[in-house]
LUMSEPA-60637 format. One record per residue (C-alpha): residue in three letters; x, y, z. Coordinates in pm, 1 decimal, decimal comma. Layout:
# residues N
{"Ala"; {X; Y; Z}};
...
END
This chain:
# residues 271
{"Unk"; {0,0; 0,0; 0,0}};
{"Unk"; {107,8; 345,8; -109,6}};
{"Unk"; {-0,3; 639,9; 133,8}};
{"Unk"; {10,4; 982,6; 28,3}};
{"Unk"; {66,2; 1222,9; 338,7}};
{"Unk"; {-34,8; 1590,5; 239,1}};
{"Unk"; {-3,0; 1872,9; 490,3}};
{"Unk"; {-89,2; 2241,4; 492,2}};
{"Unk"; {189,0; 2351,8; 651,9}};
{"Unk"; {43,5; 2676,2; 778,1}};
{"Unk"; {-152,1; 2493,8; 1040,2}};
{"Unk"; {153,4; 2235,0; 1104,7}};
{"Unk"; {493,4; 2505,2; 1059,3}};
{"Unk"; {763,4; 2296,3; 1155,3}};
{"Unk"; {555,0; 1946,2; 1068,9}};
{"Unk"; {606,6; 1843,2; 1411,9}};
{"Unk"; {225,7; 1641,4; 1346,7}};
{"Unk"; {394,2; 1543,1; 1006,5}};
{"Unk"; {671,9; 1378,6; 1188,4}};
{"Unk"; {490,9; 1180,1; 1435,0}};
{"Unk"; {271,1; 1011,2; 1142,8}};
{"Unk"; {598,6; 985,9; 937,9}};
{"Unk"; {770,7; 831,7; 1251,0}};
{"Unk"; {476,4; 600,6; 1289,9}};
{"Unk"; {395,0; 463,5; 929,0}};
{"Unk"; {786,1; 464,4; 868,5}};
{"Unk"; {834,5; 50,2; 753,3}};
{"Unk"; {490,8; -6,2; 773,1}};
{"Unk"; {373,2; 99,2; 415,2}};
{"Unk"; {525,9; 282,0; 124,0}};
{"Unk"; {514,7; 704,9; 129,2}};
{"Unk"; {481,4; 999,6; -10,0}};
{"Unk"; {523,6; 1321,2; 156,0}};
{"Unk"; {413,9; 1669,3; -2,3}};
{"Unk"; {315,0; 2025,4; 125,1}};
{"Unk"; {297,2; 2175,0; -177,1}};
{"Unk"; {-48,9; 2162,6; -342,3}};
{"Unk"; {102,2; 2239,5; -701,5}};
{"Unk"; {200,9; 1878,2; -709,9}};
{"Unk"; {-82,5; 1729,4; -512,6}};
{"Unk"; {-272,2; 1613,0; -832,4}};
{"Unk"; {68,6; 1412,2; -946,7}};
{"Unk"; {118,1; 1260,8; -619,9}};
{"Unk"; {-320,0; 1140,4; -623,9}};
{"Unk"; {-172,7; 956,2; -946,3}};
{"Unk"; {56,0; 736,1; -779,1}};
{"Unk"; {-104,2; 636,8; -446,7}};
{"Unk"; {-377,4; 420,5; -289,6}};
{"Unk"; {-506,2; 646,4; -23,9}};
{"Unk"; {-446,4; 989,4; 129,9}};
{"Unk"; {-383,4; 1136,4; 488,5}};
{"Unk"; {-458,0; 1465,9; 503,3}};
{"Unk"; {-356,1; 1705,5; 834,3}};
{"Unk"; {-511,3; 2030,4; 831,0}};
{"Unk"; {-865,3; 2156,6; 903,0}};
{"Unk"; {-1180,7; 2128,2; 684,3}};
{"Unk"; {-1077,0; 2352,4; 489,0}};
{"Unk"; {-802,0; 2165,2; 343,3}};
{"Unk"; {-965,9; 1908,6; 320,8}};
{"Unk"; {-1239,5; 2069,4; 114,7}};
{"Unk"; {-919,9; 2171,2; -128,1}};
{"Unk"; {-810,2; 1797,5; -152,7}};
{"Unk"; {-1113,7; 1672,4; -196,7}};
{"Unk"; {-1217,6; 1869,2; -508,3}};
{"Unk"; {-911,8; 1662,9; -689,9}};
{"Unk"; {-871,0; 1324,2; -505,8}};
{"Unk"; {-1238,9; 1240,2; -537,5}};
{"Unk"; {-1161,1; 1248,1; -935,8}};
{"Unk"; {-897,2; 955,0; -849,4}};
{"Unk"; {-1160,2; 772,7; -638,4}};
{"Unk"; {-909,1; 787,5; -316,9}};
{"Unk"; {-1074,7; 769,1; 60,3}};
{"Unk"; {-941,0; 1060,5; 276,6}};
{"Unk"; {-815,6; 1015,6; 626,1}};
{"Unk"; {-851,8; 1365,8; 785,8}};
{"Unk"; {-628,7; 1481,3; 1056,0}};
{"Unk"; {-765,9; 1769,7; 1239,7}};
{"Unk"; {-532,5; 2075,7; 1301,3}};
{"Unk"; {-800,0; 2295,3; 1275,7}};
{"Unk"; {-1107,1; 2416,8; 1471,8}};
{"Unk"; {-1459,6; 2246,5; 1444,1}};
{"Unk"; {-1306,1; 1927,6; 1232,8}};
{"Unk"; {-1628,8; 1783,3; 1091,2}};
{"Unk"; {-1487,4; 1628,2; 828,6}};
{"Unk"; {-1078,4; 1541,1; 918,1}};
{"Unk"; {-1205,8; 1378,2; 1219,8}};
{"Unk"; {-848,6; 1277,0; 1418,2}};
{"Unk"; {-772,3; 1486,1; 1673,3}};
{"Unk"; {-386,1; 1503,0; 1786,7}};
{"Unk"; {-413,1; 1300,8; 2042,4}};
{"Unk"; {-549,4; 1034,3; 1891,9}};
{"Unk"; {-319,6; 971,6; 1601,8}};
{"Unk"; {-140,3; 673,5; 1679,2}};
{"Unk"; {-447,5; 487,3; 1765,8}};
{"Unk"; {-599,3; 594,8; 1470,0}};
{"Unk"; {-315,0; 550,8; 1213,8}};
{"Unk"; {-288,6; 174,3; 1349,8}};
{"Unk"; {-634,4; 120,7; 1340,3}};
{"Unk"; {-616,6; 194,2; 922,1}};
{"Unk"; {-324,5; 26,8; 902,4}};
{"Unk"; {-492,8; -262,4; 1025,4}};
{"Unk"; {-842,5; -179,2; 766,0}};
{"Unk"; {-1052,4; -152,0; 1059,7}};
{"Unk"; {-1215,9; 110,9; 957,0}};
{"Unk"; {-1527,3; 231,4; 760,2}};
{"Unk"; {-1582,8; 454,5; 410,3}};
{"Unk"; {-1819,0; 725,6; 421,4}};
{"Unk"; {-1881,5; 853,7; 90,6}};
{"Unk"; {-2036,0; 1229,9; 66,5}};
{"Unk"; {-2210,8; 1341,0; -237,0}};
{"Unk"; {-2090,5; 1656,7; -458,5}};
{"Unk"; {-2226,4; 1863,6; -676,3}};
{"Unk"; {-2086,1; 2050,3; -1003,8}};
{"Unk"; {-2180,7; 2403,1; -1117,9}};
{"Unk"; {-2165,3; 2546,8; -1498,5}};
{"Unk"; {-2166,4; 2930,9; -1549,1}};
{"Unk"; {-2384,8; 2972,9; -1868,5}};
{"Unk"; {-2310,4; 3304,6; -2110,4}};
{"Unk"; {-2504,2; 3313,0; -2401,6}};
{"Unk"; {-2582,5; 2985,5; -2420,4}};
{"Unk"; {-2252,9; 2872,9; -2372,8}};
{"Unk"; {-2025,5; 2686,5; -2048,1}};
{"Unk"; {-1758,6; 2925,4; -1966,1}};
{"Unk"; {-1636,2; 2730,3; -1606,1}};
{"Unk"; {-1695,0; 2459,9; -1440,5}};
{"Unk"; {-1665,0; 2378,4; -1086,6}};
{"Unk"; {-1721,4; 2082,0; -820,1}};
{"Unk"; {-1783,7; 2110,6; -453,8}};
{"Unk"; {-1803,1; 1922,5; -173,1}};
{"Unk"; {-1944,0; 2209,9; 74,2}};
{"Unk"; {-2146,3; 2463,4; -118,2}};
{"Unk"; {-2128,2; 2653,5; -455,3}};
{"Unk"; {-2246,6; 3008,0; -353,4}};
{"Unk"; {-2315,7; 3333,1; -605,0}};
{"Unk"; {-2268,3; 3590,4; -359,9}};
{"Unk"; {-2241,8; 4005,9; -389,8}};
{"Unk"; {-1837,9; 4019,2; -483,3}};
{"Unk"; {-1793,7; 4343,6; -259,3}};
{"Unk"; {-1966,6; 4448,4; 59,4}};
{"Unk"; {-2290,5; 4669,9; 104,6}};
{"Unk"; {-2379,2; 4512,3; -230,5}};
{"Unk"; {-2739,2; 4322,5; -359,5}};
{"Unk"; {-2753,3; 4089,6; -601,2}};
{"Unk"; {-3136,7; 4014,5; -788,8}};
{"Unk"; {-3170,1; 3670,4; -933,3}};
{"Unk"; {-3375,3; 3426,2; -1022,7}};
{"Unk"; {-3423,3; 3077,9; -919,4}};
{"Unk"; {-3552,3; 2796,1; -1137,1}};
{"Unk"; {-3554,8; 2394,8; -1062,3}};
{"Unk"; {-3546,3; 2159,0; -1361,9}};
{"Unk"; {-3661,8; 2508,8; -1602,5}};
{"Unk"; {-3970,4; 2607,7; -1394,3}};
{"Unk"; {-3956,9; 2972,6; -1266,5}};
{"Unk"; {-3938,3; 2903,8; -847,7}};
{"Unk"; {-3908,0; 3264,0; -731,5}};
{"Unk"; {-3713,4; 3531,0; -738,7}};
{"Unk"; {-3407,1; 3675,4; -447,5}};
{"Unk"; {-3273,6; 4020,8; -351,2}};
{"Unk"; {-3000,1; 3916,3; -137,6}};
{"Unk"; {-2627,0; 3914,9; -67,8}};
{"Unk"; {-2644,2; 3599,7; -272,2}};
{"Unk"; {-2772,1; 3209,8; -240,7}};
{"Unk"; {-2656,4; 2935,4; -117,1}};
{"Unk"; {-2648,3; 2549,8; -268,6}};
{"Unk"; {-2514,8; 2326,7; -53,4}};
{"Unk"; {-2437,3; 1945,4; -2,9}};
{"Unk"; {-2565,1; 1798,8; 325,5}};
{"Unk"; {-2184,8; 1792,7; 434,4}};
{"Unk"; {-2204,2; 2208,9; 353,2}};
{"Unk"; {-2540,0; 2186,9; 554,7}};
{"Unk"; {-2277,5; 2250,0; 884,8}};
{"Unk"; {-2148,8; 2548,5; 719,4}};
{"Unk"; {-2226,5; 2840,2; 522,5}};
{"Unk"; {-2527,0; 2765,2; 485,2}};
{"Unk"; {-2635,4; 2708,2; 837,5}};
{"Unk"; {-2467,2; 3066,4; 931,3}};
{"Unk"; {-2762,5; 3160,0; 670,7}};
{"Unk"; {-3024,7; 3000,1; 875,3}};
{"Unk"; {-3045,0; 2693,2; 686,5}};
{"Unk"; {-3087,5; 2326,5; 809,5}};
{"Unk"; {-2847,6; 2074,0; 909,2}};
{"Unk"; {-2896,4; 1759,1; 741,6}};
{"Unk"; {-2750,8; 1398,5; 808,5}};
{"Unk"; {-2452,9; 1398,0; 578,9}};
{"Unk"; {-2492,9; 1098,0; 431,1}};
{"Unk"; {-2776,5; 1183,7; 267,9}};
{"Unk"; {-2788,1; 1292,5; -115,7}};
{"Unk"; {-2990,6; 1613,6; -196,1}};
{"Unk"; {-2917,1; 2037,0; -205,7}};
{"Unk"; {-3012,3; 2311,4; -13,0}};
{"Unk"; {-3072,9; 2631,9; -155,1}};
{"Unk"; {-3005,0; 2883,7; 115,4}};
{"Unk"; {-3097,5; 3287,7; 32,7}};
{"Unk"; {-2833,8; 3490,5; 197,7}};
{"Unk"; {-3019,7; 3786,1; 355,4}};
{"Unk"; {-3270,4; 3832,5; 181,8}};
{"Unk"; {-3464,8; 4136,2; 156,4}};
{"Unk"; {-3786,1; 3994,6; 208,3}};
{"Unk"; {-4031,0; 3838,7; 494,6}};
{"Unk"; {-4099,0; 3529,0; 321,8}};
{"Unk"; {-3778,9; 3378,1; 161,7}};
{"Unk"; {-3724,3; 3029,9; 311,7}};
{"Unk"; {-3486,4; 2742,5; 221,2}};
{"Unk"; {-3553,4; 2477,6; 3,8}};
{"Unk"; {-3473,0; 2143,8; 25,5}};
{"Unk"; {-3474,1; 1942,1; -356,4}};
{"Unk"; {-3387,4; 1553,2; -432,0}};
{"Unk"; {-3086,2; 1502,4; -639,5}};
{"Unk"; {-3212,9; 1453,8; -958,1}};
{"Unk"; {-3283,8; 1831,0; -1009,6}};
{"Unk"; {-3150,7; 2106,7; -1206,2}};
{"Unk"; {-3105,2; 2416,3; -1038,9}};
{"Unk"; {-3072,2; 2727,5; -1239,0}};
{"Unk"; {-2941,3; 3062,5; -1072,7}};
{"Unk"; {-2993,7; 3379,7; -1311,8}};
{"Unk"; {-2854,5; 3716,9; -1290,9}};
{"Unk"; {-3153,9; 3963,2; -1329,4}};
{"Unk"; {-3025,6; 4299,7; -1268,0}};
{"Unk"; {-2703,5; 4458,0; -1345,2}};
{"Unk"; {-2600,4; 4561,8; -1017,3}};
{"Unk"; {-2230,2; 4746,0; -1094,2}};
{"Unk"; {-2096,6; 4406,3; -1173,5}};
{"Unk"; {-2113,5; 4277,6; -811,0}};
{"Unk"; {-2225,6; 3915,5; -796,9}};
{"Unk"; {-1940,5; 3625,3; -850,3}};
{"Unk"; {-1951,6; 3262,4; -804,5}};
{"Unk"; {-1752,5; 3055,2; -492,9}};
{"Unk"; {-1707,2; 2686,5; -524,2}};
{"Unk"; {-1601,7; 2552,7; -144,3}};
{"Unk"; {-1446,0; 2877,0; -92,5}};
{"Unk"; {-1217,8; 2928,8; -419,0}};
{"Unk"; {-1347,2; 3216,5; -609,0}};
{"Unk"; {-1441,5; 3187,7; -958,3}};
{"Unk"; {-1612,4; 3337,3; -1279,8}};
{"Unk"; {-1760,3; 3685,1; -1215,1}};
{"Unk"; {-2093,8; 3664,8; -1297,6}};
{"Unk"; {-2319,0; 3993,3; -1543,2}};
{"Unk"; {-2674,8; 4029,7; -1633,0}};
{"Unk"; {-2797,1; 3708,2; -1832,5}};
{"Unk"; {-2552,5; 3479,9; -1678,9}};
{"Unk"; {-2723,0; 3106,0; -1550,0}};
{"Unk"; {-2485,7; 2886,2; -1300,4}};
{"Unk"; {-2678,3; 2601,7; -1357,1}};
{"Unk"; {-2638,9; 2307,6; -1031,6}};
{"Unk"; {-2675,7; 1936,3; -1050,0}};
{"Unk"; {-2510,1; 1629,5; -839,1}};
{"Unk"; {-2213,8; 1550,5; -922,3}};
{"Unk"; {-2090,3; 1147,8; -1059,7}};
{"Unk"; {-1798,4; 1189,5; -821,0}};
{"Unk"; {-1792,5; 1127,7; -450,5}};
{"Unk"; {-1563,8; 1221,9; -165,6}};
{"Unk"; {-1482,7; 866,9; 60,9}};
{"Unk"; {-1378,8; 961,3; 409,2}};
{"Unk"; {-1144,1; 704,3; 600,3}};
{"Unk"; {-1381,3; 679,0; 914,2}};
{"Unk"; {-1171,1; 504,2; 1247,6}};
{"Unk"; {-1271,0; 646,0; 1541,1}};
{"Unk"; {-1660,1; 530,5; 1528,1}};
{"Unk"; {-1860,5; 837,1; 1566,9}};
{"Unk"; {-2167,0; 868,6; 1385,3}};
{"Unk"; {-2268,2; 1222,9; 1205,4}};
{"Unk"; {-2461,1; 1271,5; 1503,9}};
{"Unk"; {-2192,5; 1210,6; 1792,2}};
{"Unk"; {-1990,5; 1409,4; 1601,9}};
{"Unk"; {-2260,5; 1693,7; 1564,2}};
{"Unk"; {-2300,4; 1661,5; 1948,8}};
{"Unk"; {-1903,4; 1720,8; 1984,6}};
{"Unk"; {-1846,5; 1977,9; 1753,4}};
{"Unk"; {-2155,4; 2238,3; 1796,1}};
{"Unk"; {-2196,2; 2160,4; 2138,7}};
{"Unk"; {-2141,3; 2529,6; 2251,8}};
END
């Protein structure tokens, strides 16, 4: 077995956490060690699995590219909250022999692509695993769109922007926006509003099957631009569609500790 170890080094500076699993998987299985993400898609190439140390965040970034090489994802937490890299520091000998050994489960999370549509034609593509949000690109800014599922006209937002989210991004964005939390293994997207400027805008909740169809309505200076798990993409003008659908590709999560979604809900939001 070939084990790719990536690490964002900002949360582990002098890899002391990259040493210790180093130290332990050293003899035990084959490695390869990287920090920089330029080369993270060559090393997905050549390895088997990946262990990941960072917070969610990073993990959202290696997820976009190693759930194209089908490769489950054993998350080391260095961040905060740690939904999704699930090992805590103190845990990671127990954990790492615990893989090492397969006794473990694969959680696989369901992702969804965006297209941004210009005159009838794709311009970018994205993936996410969290949320793809079109979202007012500077402050004190509203954008107007339009919101259709599978072509029918649902109803229209003045907001800071909207939300679509997997039911792993239900824990994130789009439950700062007041949306719901929903069991993560579950397949379906949320579409949140982002302060609206209305009494009556409410989520929505569709089945996976649907197209989703965001339009740009008004011209508002330029403002609105499209997000996909945080990394900023195309900006978006008046007549531009990012149209939203599930995705073929799923994110597998190495799972050893044992904690259901809602233990770990429990742990993390407890405050």
């Amino acid at each position: 077995m070939t084990v790719g170890i990536y690490t964002n080094q900002r949360k582990d500076k002098d890899l002391e956490i990259t040493n210790r699993v180093v130290q332990f998987l050293k003899d035990k299985c084959t490695m390869a060690l990287l920090c920089d993400f330029a080369s993270f898609e060559d090393m997905c190439k050549n390895v088997d699995s990946l262990i990941v140390l960072g917070g969610d965040g990073t993990l959202l970034r290696v997820a976009r590219i190693a759930s194209a090489f089908d490769l489950p994802i054993l998350g080391i937490n260095l961040g905060t909250i740690g939904f999704m890299a699930e090992v805590e520091k103190d845990k990671i000998e127990d954990c790492l022999t615990r893989f090492l050994a397969d006794d473990y489960s694969i959680e696989q999370r369901f992702m969804i692509n965006a297209s941004v549509v210009r005159g009838g034609e794709i311009i970018a593509r994205y993936n996410a695993l969290n949320d793809i949000v079109i979202a007012a690109a500077s402050f004190k800014k509203v954008v107007s769109m339009n919101l259709y599922v599978n072509d029918d006209f649902i109803t229209s937002y003045d907001a800071d922007g909207v939300i679509a989210a997997t039911p792993t991004g239900s824990t994130a964005y789009s439950l700062s926006a007041g949306g719901p939390i929903t069991d993560s293994t579950m397949e379906l997207i949320l579409i949140t509003p982002i302060c609206p400027h209305t009494l009556s805008s409410r989520p929505l909740i569709l089945p996976p099957d649907k197209k989703i169809a965001v339009e740009i309505v008004k011209d508002r200076e330029h403002a609105a631009q499209i997000t996909a798990d945080g990394r900023e993409g195309e900006k978006l003008y008046i007549g531009d569609k990012v149209v939203i659908t599930a995705s073929e590709l799923k994110t597998k999560l190495i799972r050893v500790n044992g904690m259901n979604f809602y233990e770990i809900l429990r742990k993390k939001m407890s405050n």
